[in-house]
C-alpha positions in Angstrom: -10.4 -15.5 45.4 -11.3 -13.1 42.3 -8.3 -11.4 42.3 -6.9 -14.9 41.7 -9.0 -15.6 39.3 -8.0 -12.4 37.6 -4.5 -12.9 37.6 -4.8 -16.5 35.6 -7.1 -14.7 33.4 -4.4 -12.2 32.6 -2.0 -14.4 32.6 -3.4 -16.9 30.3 -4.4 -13.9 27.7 -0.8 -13.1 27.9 0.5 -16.0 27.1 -1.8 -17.0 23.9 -1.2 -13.3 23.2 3.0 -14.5 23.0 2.3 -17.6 21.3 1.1 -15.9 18.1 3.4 -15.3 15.0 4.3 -11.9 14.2 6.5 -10.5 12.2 7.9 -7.4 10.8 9.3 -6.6 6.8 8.6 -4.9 3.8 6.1 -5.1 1.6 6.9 -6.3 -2.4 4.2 -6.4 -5.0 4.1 -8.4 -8.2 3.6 -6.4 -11.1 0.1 -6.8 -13.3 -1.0 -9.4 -9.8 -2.8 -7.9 -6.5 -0.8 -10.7 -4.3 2.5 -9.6 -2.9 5.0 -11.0 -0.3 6.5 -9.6 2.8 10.0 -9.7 3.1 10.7 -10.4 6.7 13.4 -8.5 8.1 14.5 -10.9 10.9 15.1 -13.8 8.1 15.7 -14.2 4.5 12.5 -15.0 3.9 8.9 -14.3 2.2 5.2 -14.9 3.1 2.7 -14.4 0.8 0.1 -11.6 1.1 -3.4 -12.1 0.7 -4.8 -9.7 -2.2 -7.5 -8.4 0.4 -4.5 -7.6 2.8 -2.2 -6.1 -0.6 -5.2 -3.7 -1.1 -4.6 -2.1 2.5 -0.6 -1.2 2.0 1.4 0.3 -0.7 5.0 -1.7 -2.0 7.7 -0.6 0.2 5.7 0.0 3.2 7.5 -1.9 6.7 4.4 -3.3 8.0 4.0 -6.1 11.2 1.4 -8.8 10.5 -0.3 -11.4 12.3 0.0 -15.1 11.0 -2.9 -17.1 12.2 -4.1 -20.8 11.0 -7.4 -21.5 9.1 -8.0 -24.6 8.0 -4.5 -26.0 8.2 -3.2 -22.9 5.9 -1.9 -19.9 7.1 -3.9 -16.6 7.0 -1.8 -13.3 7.2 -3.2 -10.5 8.4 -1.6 -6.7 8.4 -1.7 -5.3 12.1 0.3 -2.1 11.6 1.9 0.3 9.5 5.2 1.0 10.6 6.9 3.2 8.0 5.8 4.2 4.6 8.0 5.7 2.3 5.7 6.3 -0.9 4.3 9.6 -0.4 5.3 11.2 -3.7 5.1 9.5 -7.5 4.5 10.3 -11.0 2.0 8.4 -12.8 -0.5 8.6 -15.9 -3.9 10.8 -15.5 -7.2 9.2 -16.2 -10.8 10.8 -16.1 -13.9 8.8 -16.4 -17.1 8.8 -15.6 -16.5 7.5 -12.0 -13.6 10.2 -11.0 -10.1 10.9 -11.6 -7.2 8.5 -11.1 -3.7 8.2 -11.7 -2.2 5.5 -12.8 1.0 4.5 -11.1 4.5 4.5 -12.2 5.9 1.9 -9.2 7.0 -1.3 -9.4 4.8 -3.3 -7.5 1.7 -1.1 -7.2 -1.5 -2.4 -9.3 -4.3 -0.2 -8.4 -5.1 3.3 -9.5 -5.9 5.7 -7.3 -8.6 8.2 -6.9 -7.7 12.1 -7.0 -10.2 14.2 -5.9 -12.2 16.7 -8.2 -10.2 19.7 -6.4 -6.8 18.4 -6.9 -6.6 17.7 -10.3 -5.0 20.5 -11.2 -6.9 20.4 -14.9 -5.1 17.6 -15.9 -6.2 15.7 -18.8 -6.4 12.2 -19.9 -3.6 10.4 -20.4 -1.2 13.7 -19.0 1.8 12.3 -17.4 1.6 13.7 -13.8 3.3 13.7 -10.1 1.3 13.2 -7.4 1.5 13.7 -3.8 0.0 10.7 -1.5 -3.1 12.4 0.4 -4.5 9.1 2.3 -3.1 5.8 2.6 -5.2 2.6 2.0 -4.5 1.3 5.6 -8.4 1.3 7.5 -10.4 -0.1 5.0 -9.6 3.7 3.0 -9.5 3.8 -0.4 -6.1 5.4 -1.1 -6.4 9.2 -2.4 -4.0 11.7 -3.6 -3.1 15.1 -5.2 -1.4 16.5 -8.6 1.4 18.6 -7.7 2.2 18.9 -10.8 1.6 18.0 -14.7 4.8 16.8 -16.1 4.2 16.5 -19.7 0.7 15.9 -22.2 0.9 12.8 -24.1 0.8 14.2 -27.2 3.2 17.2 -26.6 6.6 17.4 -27.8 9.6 15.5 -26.3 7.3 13.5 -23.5 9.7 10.7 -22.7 12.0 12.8 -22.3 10.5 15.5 -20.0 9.4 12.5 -18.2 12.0 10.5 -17.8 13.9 13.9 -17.3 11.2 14.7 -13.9 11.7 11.3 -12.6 15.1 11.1 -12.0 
């Protein structure tokens, strides 16, 4: 009779387990706002992402969320990382009393993010740099990454244009 049991147990978990709504698409974030929207790839569609859930993924990353209900509205949360694609950038250097940051050049991506003491390459403040992605934000982790290299000081010569220049 347990092994019965057992069965509808697993059954039943099954079951609510399919009923749930998951989907698959790409990330899209709103520039100067920490909401974004994923783009699901099976329909021409968007659902709204939660700041709390935009601070865990990076624009452009193919993610599979859970969709649950709480009180009456829908509550999305991310599951899984399935691709990322933003593992190099360029971006503006900043140094303050809490650390060093860059500032990001992508569309979509509001947050600075920290560089560690030993991979600032002495960059200074407001140097336009490229940076290599070290950690990404999925985990509850503060996203980290690296200089590979400083593009141009902002008060050099010909900056847009060495910039610009780098970028493309």
């Amino acid at each position: 009779m347990k092994e019965e049991y057992k069965k509808l147990l697993l059954e039943l978990k099954k079951n609510i387990e399919d009923s749930k709504k998951r989907y698959e698409g790409i990330v899209e974030g709103l520039v100067g706002y920490r909401v974004g929207f994923l783009k699901r790839t099976d329909q021409n569609t968007s659902i709204v992402i939660p700041p709390l859930e935009m601070d865990r993924v990076f624009p452009g990353d193919k993610v599979r969320v859970l969709v649950t209900q709480e009180n009456g509205k829908d509550n999305l949360i991310i599951e899984e990382i399935l691709e990322t694609n933003l593992k190099k950038f360029t971006g503006v250097f900043l140094e303050d009393e809490t650390g060093a940051y860059v500032i990001p050049d992508v569309v979509g991506l509001n947050k600075k993010i920290r560089i560690p003491k030993s991979f600032t390459k002495k960059a200074q403040n407001n140097d336009f740099i490229s940076v290599e992605v070290l950690e990404h934000p999925f985990n509850n982790k503060k996203p980290k990454a690296k200089v590979i290299d400083i593009i141009a000081s902002s008060n050099g010569e010909m900056v847009e244009i060495k910039y610009t220049t780098y970028k493309n």
